[in-house]
C-alpha positions in Angstrom: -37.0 -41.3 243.0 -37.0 -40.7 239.2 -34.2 -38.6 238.9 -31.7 -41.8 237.2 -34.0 -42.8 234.5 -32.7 -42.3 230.7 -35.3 -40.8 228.5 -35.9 -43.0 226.7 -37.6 -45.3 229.6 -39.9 -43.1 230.0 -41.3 -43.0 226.5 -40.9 -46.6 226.3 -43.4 -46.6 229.6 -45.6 -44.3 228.1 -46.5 -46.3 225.1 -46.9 -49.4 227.5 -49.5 -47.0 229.7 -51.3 -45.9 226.7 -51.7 -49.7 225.4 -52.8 -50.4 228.6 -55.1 -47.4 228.7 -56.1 -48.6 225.1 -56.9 -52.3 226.4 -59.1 -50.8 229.3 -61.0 -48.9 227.2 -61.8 -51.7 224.8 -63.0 -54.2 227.5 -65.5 -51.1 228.7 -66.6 -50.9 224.9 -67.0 -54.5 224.5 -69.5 -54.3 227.9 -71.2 -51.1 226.2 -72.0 -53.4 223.3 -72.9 -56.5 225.1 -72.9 -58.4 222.0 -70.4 -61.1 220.8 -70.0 -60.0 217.3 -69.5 -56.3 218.5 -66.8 -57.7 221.3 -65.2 -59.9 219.0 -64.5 -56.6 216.6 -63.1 -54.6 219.5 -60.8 -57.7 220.1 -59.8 -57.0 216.4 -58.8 -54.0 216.5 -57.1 -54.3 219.9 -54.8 -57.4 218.2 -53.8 -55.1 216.0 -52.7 -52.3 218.8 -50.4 -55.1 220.2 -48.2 -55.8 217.7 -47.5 -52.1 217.0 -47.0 -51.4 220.6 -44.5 -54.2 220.6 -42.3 -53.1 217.7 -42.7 -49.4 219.2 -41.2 -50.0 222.3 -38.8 -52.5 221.1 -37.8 -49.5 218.6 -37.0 -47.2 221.5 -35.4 -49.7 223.7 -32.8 -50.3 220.5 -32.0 -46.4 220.0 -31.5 -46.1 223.9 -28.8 -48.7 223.6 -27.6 -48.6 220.7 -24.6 -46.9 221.9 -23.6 -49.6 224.4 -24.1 -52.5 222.3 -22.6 -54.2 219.5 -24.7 -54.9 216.2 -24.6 -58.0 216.3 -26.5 -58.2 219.3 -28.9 -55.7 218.1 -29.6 -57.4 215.3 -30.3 -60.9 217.4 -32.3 -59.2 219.1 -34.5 -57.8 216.2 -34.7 -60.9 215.0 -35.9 -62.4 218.5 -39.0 -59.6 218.0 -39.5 -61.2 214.4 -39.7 -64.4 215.6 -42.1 -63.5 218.6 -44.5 -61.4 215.8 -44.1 -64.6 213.4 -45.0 -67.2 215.8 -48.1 -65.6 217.0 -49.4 -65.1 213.9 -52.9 -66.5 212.9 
């Protein structure tokens, strides 16, 4: 079943599992608290997983096609990830 996937999918996946795992864990410690100003610093520091995550993955997804694609595409689509981290900025 697995046998065809590149490496580099499956570290790509793993980041995506831990920020998932990460997410989990920080909606558990926001019911541990039970307090808004102790949620609303959990949400902090899970904004600030996101972004990294993002740029992470992106990173790998580049490398593991950098072969098969031109730069000029590479570079559009760096700056599509610049534009997605720059318009949800606060």
């Amino acid at each position: 079943m697995f046998h065809g996937i590149e490496r580099v999918v499956y570290a790509m996946a793993s980041l995506r599992f831990i920020s998932g795992i990460l997410e989990v864990l920080g909606g558990l410690t926001m019911l541990y608290f039970g307090t808004a100003s102790k949620a609303l610093q959990v949400n902090g520091l899970l904004a600030l997983v996101g972004p990294f995550v993002l740029i992470a993955v992106t990173v790998f997804g580049v490398v593991g096609i950098a072969d098969g694609v031109s730069v000029r595409r590479i570079l559009l689509l760096i700056i599509g990830v610049a534009c997605i981290l720059f318009a949800t900025r606060t």
